[in-house]
Residue frames as qw, qx, qy, qz and C-alpha x, y, z in Angstrom:
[[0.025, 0.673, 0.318, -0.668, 100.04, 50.55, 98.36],
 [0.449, 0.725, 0.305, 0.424, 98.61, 52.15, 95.21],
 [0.428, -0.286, 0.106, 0.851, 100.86, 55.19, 94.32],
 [0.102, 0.196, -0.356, -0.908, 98.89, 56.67, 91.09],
 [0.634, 0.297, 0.137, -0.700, 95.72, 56.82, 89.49],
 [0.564, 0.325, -0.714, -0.256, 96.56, 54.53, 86.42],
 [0.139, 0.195, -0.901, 0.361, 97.30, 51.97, 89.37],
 [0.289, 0.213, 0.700, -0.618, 94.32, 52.31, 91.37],
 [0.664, 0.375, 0.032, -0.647, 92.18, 51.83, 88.23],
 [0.424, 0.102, -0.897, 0.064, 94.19, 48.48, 87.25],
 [0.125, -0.162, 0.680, -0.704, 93.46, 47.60, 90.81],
 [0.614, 0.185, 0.308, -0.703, 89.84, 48.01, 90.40],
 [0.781, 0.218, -0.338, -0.478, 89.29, 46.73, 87.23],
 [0.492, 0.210, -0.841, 0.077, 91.28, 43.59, 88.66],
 [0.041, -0.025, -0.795, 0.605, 88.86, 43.29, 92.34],
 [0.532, 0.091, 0.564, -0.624, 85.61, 44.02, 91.83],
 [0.462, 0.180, 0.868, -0.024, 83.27, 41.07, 91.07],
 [0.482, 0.696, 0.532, 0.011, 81.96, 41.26, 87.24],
 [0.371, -0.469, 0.226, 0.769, 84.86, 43.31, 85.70],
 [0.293, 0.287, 0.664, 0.626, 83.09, 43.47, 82.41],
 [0.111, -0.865, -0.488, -0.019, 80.03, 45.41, 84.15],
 [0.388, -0.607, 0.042, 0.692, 82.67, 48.48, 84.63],
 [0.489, 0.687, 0.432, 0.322, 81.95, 51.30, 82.34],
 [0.235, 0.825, 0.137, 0.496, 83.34, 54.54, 81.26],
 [0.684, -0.495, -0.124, 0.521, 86.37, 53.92, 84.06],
 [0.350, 0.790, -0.174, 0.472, 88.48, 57.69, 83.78],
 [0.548, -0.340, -0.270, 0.715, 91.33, 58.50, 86.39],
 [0.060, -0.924, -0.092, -0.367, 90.41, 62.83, 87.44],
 [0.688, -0.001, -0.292, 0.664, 93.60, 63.88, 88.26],
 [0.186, -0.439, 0.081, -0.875, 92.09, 67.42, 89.43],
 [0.807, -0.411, -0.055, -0.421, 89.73, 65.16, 92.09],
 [0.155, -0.484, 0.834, -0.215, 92.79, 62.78, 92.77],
 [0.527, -0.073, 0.822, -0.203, 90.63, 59.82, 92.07],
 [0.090, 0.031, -0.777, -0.623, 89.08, 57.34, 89.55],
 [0.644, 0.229, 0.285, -0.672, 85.24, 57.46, 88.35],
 [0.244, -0.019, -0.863, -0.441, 83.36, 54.68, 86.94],
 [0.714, -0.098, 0.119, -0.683, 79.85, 53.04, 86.47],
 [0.335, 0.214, -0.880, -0.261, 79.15, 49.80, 87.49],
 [0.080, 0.419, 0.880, 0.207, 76.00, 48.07, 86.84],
 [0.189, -0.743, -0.595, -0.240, 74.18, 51.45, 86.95],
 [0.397, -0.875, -0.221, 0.167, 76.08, 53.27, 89.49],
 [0.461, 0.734, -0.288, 0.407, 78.50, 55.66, 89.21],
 [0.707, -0.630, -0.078, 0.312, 81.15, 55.45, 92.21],
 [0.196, 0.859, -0.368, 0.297, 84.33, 57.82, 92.60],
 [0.917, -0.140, -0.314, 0.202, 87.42, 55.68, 94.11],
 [0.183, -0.960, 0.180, -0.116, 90.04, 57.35, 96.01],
 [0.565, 0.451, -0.640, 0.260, 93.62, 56.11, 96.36],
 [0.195, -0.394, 0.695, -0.569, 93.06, 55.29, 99.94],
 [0.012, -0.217, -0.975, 0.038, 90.08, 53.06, 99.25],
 [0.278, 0.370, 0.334, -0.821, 87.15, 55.51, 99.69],
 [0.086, 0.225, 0.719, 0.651, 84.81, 54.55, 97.82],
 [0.354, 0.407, 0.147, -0.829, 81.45, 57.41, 97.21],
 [0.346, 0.472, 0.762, 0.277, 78.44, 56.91, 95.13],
 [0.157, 0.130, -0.073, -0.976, 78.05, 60.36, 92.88],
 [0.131, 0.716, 0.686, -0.008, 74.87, 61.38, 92.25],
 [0.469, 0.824, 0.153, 0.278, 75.15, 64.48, 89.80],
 [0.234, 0.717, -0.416, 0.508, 77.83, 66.71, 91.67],
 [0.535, -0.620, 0.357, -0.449, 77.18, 64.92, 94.89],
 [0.598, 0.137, -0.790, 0.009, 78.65, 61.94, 96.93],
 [0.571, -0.440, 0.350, -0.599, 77.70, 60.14, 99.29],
 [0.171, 0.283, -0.940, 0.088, 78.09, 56.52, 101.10],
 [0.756, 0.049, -0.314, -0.572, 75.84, 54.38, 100.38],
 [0.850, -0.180, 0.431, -0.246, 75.15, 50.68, 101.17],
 [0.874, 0.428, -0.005, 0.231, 76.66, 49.71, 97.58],
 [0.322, 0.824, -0.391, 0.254, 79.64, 52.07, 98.06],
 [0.499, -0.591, 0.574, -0.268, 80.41, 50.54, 101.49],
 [0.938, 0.272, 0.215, -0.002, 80.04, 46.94, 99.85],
 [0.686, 0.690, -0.114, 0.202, 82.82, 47.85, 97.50],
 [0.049, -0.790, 0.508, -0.339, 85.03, 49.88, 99.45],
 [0.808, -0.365, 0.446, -0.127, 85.14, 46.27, 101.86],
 [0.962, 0.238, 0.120, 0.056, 86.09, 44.40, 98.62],
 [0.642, 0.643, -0.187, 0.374, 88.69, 46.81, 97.76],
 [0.421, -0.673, 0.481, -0.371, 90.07, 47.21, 101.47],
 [0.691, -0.486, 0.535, -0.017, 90.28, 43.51, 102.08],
 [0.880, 0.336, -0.023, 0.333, 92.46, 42.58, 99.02],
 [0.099, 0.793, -0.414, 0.436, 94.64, 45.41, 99.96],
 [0.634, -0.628, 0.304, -0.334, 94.69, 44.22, 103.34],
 [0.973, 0.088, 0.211, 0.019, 95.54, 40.56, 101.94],
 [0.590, 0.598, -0.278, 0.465, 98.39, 41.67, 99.62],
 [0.188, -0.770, 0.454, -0.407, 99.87, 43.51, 102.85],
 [0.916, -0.272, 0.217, -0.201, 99.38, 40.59, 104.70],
 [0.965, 0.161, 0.162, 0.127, 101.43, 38.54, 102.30],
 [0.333, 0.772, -0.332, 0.427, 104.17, 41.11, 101.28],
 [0.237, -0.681, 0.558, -0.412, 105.16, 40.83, 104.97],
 [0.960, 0.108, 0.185, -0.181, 104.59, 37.14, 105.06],
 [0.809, 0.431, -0.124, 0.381, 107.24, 36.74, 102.01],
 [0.087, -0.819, 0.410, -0.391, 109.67, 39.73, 104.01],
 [0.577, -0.586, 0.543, -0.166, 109.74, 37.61, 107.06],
 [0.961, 0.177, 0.113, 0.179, 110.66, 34.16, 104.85],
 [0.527, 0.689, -0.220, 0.447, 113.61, 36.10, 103.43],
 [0.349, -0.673, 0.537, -0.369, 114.60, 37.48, 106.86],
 [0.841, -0.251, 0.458, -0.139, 114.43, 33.65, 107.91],
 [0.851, 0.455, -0.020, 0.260, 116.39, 32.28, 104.82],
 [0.130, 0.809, -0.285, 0.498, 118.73, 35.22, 105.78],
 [0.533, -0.572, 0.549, -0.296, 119.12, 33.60, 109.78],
 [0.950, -0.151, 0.264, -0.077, 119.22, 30.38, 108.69],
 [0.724, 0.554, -0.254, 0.322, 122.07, 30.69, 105.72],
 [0.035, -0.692, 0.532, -0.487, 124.18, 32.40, 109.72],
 [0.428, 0.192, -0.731, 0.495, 125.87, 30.26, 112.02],
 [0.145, -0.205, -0.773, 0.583, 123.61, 29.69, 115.41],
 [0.327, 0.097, 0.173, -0.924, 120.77, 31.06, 113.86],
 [0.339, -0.120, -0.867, -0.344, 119.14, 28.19, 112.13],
 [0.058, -0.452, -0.783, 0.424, 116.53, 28.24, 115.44],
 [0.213, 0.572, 0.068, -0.789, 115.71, 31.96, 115.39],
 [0.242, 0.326, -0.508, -0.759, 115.19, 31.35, 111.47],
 [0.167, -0.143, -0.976, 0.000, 112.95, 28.15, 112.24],
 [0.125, 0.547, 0.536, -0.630, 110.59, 30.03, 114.85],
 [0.209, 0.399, 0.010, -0.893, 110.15, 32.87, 112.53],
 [0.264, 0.002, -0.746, -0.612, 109.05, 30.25, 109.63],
 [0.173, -0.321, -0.925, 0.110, 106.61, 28.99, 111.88],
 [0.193, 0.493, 0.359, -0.769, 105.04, 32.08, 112.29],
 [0.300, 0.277, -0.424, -0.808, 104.87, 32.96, 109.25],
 [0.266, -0.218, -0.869, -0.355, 103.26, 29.18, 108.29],
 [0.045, -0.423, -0.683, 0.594, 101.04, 30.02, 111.51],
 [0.154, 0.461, -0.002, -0.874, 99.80, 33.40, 109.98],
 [0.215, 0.160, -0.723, -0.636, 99.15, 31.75, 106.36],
 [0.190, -0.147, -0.970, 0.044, 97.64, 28.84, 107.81],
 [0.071, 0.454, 0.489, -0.741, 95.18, 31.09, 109.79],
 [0.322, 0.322, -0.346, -0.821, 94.49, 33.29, 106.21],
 [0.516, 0.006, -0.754, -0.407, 93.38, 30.15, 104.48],
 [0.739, -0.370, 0.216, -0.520, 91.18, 28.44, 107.75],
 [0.835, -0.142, -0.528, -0.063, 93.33, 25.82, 108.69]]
């Protein structure tokens, strides 16, 4: 989960496609979010993912903003995905190092390879 502006403008500059095309990136800590232009458009980001195209004092959601906002929603979505992924290994390393749990700590890897295995299409 992004916590701070600084963050959520790493973030960006590390998800959307053609990081170099990102200009004049600022975190507005009085809006709560980060502006930049890229290729042409300005967009305002929001620590939740929102993502607005401005047009002079106005925003508004657009066909590009919605485009983005997807890109930067489904890496979030992915990182979650995997944070709980690694959790449940540990939890299962954690049953399997206990007496009579070595099953229960078996199943749960198999979810977990189940879940992965799904992410990547096999």
């Amino acid at each position: 989960m992004i916590t701070s502006l600084p963050e959520l403008a790493l973030y960006i500059r590390h998800t959307v496609p053609d990081p170099k095309a990102i200009m004049s990136m600022k975190a507005n800590e009085k809006l709560g979010a980060v502006i930049f232009i890229w290729h042409g458009v300005e967009f305002l980001v929001k620590p939740s993912m929102h993502v607005f195209e401005v047009r002079g004092y106005n925003l508004y959601i657009t066909g590009i903003s919605t485009l983005l906002q997807v890109v930067l929603m489904r890496r979030n979505q992915n990182e979650k995905v995997l944070e709980s992924a690694l959790d449940s290994i540990h939890e299962a390393e954690d049953l399997i190092r206990v007496k009579n749990q070595g099953q229960a700590g078996a199943r749960l890897l198999a979810s977990v390879r189940d879940t992965l295995g799904k992410m990547v299409g096999k």
